[in-house]
N, C-alpha and C positions, 0 to 999 in steps of 0.2 A: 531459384531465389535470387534476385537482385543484392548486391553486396553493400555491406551494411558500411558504406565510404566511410561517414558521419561519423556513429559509432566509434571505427577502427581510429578514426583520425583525434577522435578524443581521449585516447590511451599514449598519445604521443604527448607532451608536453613540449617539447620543443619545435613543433610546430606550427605553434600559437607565438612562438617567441619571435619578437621584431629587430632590425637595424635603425636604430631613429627613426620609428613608425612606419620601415619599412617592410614590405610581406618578404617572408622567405620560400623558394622555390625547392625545395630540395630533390636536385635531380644529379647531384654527386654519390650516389649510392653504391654503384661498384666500385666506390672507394672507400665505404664507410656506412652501415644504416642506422637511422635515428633508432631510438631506446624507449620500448612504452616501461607506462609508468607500473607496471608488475614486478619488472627488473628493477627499478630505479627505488621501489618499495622493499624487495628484497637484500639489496645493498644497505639501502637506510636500515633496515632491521636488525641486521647482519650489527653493524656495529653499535645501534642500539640496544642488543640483548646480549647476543654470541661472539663477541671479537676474543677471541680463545684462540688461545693452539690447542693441536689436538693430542690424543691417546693417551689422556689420564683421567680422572676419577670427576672431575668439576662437575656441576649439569652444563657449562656450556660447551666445557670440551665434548662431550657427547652429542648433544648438540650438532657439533660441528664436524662431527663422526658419522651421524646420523645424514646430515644435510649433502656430506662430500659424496657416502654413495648413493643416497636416493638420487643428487643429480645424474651421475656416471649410469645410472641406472636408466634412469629418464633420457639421458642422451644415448643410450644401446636403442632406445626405442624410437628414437629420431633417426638416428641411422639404419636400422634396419636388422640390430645384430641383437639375441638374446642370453649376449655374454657380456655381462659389463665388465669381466676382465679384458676387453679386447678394444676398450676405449681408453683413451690416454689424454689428459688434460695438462695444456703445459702455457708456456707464455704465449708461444704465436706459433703460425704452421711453420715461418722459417726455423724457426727455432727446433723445434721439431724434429723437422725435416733435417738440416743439419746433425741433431744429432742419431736421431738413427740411421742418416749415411755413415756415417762415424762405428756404427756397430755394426751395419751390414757389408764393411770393406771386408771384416774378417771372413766373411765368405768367398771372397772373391779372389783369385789369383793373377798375377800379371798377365796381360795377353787376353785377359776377356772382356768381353764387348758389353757397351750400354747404349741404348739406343735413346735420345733426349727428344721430342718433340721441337719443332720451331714455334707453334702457338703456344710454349709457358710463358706463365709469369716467372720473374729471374727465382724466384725462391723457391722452384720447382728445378731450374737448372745450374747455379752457382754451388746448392752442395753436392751433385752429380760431378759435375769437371772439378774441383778441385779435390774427392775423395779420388779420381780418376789420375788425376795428376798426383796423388799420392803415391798410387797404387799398380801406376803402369798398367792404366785401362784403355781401350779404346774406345773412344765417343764416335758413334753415328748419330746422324739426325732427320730423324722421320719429319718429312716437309707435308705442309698442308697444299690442297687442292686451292686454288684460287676461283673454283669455281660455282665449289660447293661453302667453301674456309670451314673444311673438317681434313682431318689426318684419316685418309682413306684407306679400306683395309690394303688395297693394290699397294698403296707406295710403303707399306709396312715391311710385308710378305719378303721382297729381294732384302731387306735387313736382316733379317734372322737367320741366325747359325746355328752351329752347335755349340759356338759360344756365349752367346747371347746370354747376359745373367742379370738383365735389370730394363723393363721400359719405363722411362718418365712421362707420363701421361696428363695430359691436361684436360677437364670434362668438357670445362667452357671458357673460353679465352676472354679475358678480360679486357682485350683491345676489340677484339671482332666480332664477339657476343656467337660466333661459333661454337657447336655444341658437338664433339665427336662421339662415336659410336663404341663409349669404353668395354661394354661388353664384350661386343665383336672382337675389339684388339685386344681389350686382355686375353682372349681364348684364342686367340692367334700367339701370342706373346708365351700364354705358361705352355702350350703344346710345344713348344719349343727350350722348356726349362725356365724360360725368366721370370724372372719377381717383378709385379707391377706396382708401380707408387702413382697414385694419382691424386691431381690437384684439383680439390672441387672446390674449392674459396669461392669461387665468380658461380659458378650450378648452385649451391646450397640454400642462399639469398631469394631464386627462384621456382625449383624445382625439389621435388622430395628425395632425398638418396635412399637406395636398398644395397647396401653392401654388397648382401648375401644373393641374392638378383645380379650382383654385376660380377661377382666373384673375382674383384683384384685381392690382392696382398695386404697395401693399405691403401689408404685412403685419408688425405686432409683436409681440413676445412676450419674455418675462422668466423667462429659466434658474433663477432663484430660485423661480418657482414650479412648477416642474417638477424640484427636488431638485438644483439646483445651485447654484453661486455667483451673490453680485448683482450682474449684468448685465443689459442689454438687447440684444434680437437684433432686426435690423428686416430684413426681405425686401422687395428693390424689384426691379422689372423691370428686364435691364439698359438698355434702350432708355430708362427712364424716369429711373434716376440719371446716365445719359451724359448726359441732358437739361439736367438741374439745375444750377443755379450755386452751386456749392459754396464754403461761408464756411471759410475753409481758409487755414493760412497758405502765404507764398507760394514757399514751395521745399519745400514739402511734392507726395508725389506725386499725379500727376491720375489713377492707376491706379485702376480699382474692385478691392477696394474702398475702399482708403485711403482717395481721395481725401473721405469724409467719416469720417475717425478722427483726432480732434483730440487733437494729444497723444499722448506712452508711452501701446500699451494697459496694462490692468491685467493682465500677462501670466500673476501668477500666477491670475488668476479663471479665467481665459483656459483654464489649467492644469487647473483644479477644473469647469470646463465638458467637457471632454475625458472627464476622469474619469465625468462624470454620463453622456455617449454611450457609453461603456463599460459603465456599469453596467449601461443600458439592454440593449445584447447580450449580459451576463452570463444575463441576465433571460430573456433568448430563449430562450437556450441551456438551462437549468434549463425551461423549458415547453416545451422539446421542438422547438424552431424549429431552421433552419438559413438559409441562405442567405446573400446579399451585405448589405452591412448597412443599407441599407434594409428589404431582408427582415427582418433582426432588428428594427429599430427598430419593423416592424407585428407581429410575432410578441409583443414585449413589451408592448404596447400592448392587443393583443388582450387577452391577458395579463391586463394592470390592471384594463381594461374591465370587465369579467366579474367581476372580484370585487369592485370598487368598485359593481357597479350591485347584486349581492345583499346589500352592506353598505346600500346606497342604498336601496332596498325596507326594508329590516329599520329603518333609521331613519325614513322617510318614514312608513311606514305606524304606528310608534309615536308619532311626532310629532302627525299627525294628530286621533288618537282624545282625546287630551288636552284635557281641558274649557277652555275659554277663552285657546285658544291658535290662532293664524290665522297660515296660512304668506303669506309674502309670495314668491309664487311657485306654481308649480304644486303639485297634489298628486298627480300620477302623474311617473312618469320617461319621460314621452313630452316630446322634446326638451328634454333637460333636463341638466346636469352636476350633482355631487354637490357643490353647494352650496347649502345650505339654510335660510333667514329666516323669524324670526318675528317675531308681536310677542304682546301677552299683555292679557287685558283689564283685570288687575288688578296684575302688576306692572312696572315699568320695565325696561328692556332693560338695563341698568346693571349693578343691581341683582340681576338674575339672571345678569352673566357675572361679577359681583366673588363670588358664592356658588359659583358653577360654578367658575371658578376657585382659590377656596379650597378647593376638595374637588380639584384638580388634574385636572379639565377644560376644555383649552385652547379657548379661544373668541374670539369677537370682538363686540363692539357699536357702534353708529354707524350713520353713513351710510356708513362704509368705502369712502371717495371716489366712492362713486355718487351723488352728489349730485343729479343730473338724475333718476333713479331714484325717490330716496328726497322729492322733490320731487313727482312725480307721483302717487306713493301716498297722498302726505298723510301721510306720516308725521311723529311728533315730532322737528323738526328739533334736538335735541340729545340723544335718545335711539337717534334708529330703530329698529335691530330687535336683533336676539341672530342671530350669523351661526355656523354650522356646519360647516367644508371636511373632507370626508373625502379620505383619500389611499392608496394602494394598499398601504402597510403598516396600514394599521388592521384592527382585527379584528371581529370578529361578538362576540365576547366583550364588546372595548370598546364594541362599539355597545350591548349592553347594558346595562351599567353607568352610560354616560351618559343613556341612555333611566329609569333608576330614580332617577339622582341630577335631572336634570330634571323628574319627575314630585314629585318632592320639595320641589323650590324653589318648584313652581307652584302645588303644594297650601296652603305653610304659611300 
């Protein structure tokens, strides 16, 4: 079935929205993806009916009891887990992540080793090295292949000890659009006793996750960049957050998965996350899916796939040909998401997303907190590259147009 561009793109409303009559490009997306209007419906409702706190008697507090774990539920089923205590909904994945480094120290003794990926994003390794430097750890670091730009299982294997109590694991790297083989490493990794945490922020936007298929520890990821509100979502095993000692106040509940939700959640986001696993089944449904709605959520997915990866080719292979322009990252889409880095021999990365985006092609430059990434490259640490996220409302059209207006910038 041909995909329904149209359709999808009229569930976006900002889309349609201009700069002084100007069209907008939105190809900034592994930094951010636009919001259809299901979320944006579910928000607006949210405080149109139900802006309640919760666990007393109101109808809206109920409500809003009702709403918190149909989502948590809905999202067990986006991830692949059919425990919605083993989902956790909190401000953002650093946040998150921070804090269950903070509970998982007490596992750990001086003198054991964690091993950090060089493809994270920093919010997968700043709370690693400083619970490390708390705690008289030692940090290795699993380097990526420059060949393939995946953490291959060879350069894993000589890390691991019998010390070894933690891989930080990156799915898809948000600078190089590299996509590693977390299965494989996590089952390299627990054979050896460690707890895996992986960062799917940059995978989740493109690809479907199965937890329970991949079998890490946990697992994070940020509904903001998968076309919802900003949140972060973390998946842990329940064996492994019953484990934890949770920084919690103290008549707060010990239930997973409360027991690490500090605070009112932000119910209306909460609200506007609902709306985005909705949309997703809209989406099913328009490509001709049916089923329980995990079946939708891969029906829609499939969906994206497919026409994200023929967007991907049609930019990849323009980007390419361009005189004096060097991806940072693969140049095929064998394991690879559609995000795309360059850099340029003649002009700064800057420089070309302040003209790109003058022309209203949304873009990004930096190290775009790949720091460890952009570090390995050698790249100019206050330049780095010119970053490209495509997203499943872009078009072949648009891909064109930015491919002309880049060829432009790079010539002058």
């Amino acid at each position: 079935m041909t995909f329904p561009i149209d359709a999808v793109r009229q569930q976006f409303p900002s889309l349609a929205t201009t700069d002084k009559g100007q069209r907008r490009i939105y190809f900034d997306n592994a930094a951010g993806t636009q919001v259809p209007k299901q979320s944006i419906d579910r928000i607006v409702d949210f405080f149109h009916r139900y802006n309640s706190n919760t666990g007393v008697f109101n109808p809206t507090s109920v409500e809003v009891d009702a709403l918190y774990d149909d989502t948590v539920k809905a999202m067990a089923d986006f991830l692949g887990t059919t425990d919605p205590g083993e989902v956790l909904i909190g401000a953002n994945m650093t946040t998150l992540t921070y804090q269950l480094s903070r509970s998982l120290a007490h596992q750990f003794e001086a003198g054991d080793e964690i091993i950090i990926s060089r493809m994270e994003h920093e919010g997968n390794v700043s709370p690693w090295l400083q619970m490390a430097e708390d705690n008289d750890l030692v940090v290795k670091w699993l380097e990526f292949d420059r060949n393939s730009w995946r953490a291959e299982p060879a350069l894993l294997e000589p890390l691991l000890s019998e010390r070894t109590r933690l891989l930080a694991l990156n799915y898809a790297s948000n600078l190089t659009g590299g996509v590693n083989d977390v299965k494989a490493l996590t089952a390299m990794a627990q054979a050896a006793g460690a707890i895996v945490y992986v960062d799917a922020v940059q995978y989740a936007s493109h690809r479907l996750i199965n937890v329970k298929d991949l079998g890490c520890d946990f697992l994070a990821c940020s509904p903001y960049k998968f076309y919802g509100p900003h949140l972060g979502v973390v998946y842990g095993k329940r064996e492994r957050l019953e484990s934890l000692r949770a920084y919690k106040l103290r008549c707060a509940s010990n239930d997973l998965p409360f027991r690490f939700s500090l605070g009112t959640p932000a119910f209306e986001l909460i609200a506007g996350l609902m709306g985005t696993l909705e949309y997703f089944q809209w989406l099913a449904a328009e490509a001709g899916c049916s089923g329980d709605r995990r079946s939708l959520f891969e029906g829609a997915y499939a969906a994206m796939g497919c026409h994200e990866d023929a967007l991907s080719e049609q930019l990849l292979s323009g980007l390419v040909a361009m005189p004096g322009l060097t991806m940072q990252g693969a140049s095929t889409l064998t394991h690879r998401v559609a995000t795309f880095s360059f850099t340029h021999d003649r002009h700064p990365a800057s420089a070309i997303a302040r003209q790109l985006s003058d022309a209203g092609l949304y873009c990004h430059w930096g190290d775009n907190y790949a720091f460890e990434v952009a570090k390995a490259l050698d790249l100019d640490p206050q330049e780095g590259v010119l970053r490209l996220g495509l997203g499943h409302y872009n078009t072949r059209g648009e891909v064109a147009e930015a491919l002309t207006l880049i060829e432009g910038v790079l010539t002058a």
